[in-house]
N, C-alpha and C positions, 0 to 999 in steps of 0.2 A: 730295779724291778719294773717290768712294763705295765699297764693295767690289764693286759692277756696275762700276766704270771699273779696278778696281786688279785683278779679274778678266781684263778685256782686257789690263791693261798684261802680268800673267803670259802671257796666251797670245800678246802680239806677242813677249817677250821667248822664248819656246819659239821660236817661229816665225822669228827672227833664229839664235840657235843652230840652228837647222837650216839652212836658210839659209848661215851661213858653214860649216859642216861641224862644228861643235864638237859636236852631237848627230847622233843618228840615230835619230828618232823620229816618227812618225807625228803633227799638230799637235794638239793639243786644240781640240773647239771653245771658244770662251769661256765660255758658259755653264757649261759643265762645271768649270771651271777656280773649287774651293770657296776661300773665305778667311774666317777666324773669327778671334775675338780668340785672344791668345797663350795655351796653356794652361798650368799651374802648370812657371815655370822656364824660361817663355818671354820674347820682350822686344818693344817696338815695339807698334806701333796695331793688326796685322792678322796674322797669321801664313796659310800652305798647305803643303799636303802636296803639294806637285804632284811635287817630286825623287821623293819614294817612289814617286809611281806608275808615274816613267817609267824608274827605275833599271831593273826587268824589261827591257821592253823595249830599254832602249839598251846593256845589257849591263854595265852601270860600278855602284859603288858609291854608294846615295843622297846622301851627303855631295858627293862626286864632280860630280855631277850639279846639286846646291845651288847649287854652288860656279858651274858654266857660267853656269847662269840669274841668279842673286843678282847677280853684275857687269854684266850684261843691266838687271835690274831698277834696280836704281842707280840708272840714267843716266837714268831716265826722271823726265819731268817733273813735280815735285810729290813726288819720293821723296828723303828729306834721308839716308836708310842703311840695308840690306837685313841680317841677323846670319844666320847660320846656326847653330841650336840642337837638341840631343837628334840623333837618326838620321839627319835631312836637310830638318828644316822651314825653311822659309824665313819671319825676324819682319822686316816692311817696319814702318820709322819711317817718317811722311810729314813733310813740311816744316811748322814751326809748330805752334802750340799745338794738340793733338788737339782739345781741347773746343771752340776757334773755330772751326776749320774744321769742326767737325761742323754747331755753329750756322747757320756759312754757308750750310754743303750745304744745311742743312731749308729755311734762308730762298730761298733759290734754286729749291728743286725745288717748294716751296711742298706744298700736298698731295700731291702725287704723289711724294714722297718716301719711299723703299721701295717704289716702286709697280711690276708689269712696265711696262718700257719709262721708266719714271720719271716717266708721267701720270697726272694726275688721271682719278681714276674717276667718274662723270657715272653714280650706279647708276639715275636714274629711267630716261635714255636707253637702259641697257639692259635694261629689265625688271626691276627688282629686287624688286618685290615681287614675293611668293608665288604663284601662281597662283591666282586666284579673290579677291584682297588689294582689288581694286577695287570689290567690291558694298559697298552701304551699310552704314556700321559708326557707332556710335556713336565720338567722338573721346576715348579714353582714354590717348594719348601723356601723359608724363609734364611737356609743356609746356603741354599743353590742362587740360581740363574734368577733374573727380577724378569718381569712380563715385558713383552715389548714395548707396553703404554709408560710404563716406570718413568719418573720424574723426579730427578736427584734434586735434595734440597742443600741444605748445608753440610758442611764436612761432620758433623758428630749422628748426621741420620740419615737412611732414605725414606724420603716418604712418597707413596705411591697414589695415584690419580684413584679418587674414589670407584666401585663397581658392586653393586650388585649381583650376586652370580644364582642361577635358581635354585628356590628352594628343594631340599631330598624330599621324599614322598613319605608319608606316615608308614609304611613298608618297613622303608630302608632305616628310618630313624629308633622305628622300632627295636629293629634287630639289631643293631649297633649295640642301643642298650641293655637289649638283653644278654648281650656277649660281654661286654663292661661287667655289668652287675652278676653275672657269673663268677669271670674273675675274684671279684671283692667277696666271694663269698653270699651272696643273697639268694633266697630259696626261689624257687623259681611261681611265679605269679601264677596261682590258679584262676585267677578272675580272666587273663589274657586270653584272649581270643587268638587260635592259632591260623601263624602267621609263613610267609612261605618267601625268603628272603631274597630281594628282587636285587637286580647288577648297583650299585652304588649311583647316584645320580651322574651321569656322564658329564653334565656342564658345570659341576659342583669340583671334583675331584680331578676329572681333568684340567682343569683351569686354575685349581689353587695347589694341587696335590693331598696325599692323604691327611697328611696334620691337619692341616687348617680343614678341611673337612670334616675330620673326628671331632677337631673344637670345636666346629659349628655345631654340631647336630648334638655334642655333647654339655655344652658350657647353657645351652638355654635350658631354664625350667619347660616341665614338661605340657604347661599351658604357654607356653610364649614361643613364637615364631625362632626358629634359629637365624643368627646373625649372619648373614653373609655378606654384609660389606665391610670391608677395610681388615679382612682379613691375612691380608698379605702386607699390611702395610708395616715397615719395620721401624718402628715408634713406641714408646709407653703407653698410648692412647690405646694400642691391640694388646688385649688380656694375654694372649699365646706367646705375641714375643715377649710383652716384660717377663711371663714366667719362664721361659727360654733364653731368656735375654741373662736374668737374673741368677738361673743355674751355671750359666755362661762363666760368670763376671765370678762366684763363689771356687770355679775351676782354674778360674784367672790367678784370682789371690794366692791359692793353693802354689800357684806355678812363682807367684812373684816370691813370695817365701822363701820357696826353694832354690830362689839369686839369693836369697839372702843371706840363707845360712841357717833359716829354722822351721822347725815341723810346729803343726797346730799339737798342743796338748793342755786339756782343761784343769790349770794349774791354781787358774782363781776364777772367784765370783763374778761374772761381763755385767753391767750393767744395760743391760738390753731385753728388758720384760716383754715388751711388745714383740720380737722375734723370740726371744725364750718360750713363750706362751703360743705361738703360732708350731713351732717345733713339735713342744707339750703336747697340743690337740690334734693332731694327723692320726694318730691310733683309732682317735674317739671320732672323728671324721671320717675317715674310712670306713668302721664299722656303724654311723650313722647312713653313709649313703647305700648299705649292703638293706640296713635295715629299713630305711623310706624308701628306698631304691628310686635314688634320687642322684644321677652322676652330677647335676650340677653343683651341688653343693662342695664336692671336691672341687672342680676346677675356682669355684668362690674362692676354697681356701687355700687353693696354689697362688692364687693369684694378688692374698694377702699377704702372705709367706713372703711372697716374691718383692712388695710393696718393703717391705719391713727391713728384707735381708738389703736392698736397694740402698736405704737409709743407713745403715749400719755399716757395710764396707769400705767409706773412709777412715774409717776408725781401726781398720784390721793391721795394714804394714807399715812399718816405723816413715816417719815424715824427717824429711831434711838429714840433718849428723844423728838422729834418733838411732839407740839401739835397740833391737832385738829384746823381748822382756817379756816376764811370765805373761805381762797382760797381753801381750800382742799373740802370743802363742795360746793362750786362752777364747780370744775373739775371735783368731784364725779357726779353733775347732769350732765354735759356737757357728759360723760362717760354712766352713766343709761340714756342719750336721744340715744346716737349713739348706743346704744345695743337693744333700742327698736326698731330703725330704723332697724337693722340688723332680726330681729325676723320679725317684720311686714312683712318687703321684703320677707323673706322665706316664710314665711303663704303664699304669693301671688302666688309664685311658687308653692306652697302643699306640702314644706318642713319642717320637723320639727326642731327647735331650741332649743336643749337641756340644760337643765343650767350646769349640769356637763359634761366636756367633758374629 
């Protein structure tokens, strides 16, 4: 169960308490209806606050109120026990092992997982590049052709001669994000002063191409200057390629497998909390940055994700006379869900995720 479905389950279970008369409350709609992991002292997969909202209104004490919904929620399917904790939050356990079933969701929803509506985002279809992103640029994506200045270091990288390249104009940075946070679902900003969207910065885009352009203009907060040096440079030290880098390497594994003789399938428990947990929050993520309308906060957590799944992938294909084993087939999915996480996120931006890099 995603927290898009565990959201409805909360608002049918309101809506049944009203219904038999055990409330007296106006319904939520689902959307509205928030659920986050448990906070410190809490218990289960997903906790809400929804009792406290509607304690006001119904007149009763939020425990009270907990208490109606919590046996509502229960009974619903895929929920193995509901706790009531602190003032009147409600912690849902779901049936089975959290980490499988998280696996499954990603393998199921495929990219579109965290996505609004839970589809893939198609960003050529809808415009994703920049305005003016189409006139001829030389190919400096970080899978193509290096700049002419390019300076090969050691064999495991290149890294390239520092450059600053100019900044996009509040216009164009503008608009970018309002076409991102569109995507993602976000209402569109009444405060926004309208805006009339200028050709993409010519020394920007032509010079690094549209990725690292999009990164720049989308990875910085919306009070800090966007980054535009060492964006090309193909290292860990550039936020774009580790997360490109690292989608790369989760498409890699996939393929080494497949010499091997075996497919990812989430058979047992991985011991890998810090990527389990970055996987976890790309839903809550997504629909935070719809709701601050804040893109940087996604490429933050790509590029956490990306940090994690990093550390994790020597641990996925058998080593030496090692065979093949639930656990490795286990780690392999935990691995191809955090690479689709990583791929999805970038679609969201209008970034492309290459499998070789």
């Amino acid at each position: 169960m995603t927290p898009a479905e565990l959201s409805r389950t909360v608002a049918r279970a309101v809506c049944r308490a009203v219904e038999e008369g055990a409330l007296a409350v106006e319904v939520p709609e689902a959307s509205s209806v928030r659920v986050e992991r448990p906070r410190p002292g809490g218990t289960g997969d997903w906790a809400t606050g929804i009792a406290l909202r509607l304690a006001g209104p119904a007149g009763r004490p939020p425990r009270e109120v907990a208490g109606v919904l919590g046996e509502r929620i229960a009974r619903a399917p895929g929920v193995e026990r509901v706790e009531i904790t602190g003032p009147g939050f409600l912690n849902v356990t779901l049936e089975g092992s959290a980490q499988q079933r998280l696996v499954e969701a990603v393998r199921a929803a495929g990219t579109g997982y965290g996505m609004p509506g839970g589809r893939p985002v198609d960003a050529a279809a809808e415009g994703a590049e920049p305005s003016g992103a189409s006139v001829d640029r030389p190919d400096h994506s970080m899978s193509g052709r290096r700049p002419v200045d390019a300076a090969v270091g050691d064999a495991s990288s290149v890294r390239l001669t520092q450059r600053v390249y100019p900044l996009p104009t509040p216009d164009d940075r503008a608009a970018l994000w309002a076409e991102v946070l569109h995507r993602m679902g976000a209402e569109p900003d009444p405060a926004a002063k309208p805006h009339h969207p200028t050709p993409a910065p010519p020394g920007l885009v032509a010079q690094v191409g549209v990725d690292a352009a999009r990164w720049a203009m989308l990875s910085a907060a919306a009070h800090d200057r966007p980054r535009t040096h060492d964006v090309l440079v193909q290292h860990e030290r550039n936020p774009l390629y580790k997360v490109r880098y690292a989608h790369a390497r989760a498409r890699a594994l996939t393929r080494g497998a497949g010499l091997l003789g075996f497919e990812a399938a989430a058979e047992e428990v991985v011991d890998a909390p810090v990527l389990t947990q970055a996987i976890a929050d790309h839903p809550v993520v997504v629909a935070d940055v719809a709701r601050l309308r804040a893109p940087d906060r996604l490429a933050r957590h790509l590029e956490a994700t990306a940090e994690a799944l990093l550390a994790f992938q020597h641990t996925v294909l058998p080593a030496g006379d090692e065979k093949p084993s639930a656990a490795h087939r286990s780690r392999l999915a935990l691995a191809e869900a955090a690479g689709t996480v990583l791929a999805g996120g970038l679609s969201l931006l209008g970034i492309s995720a290459p499998e070789h890099l």
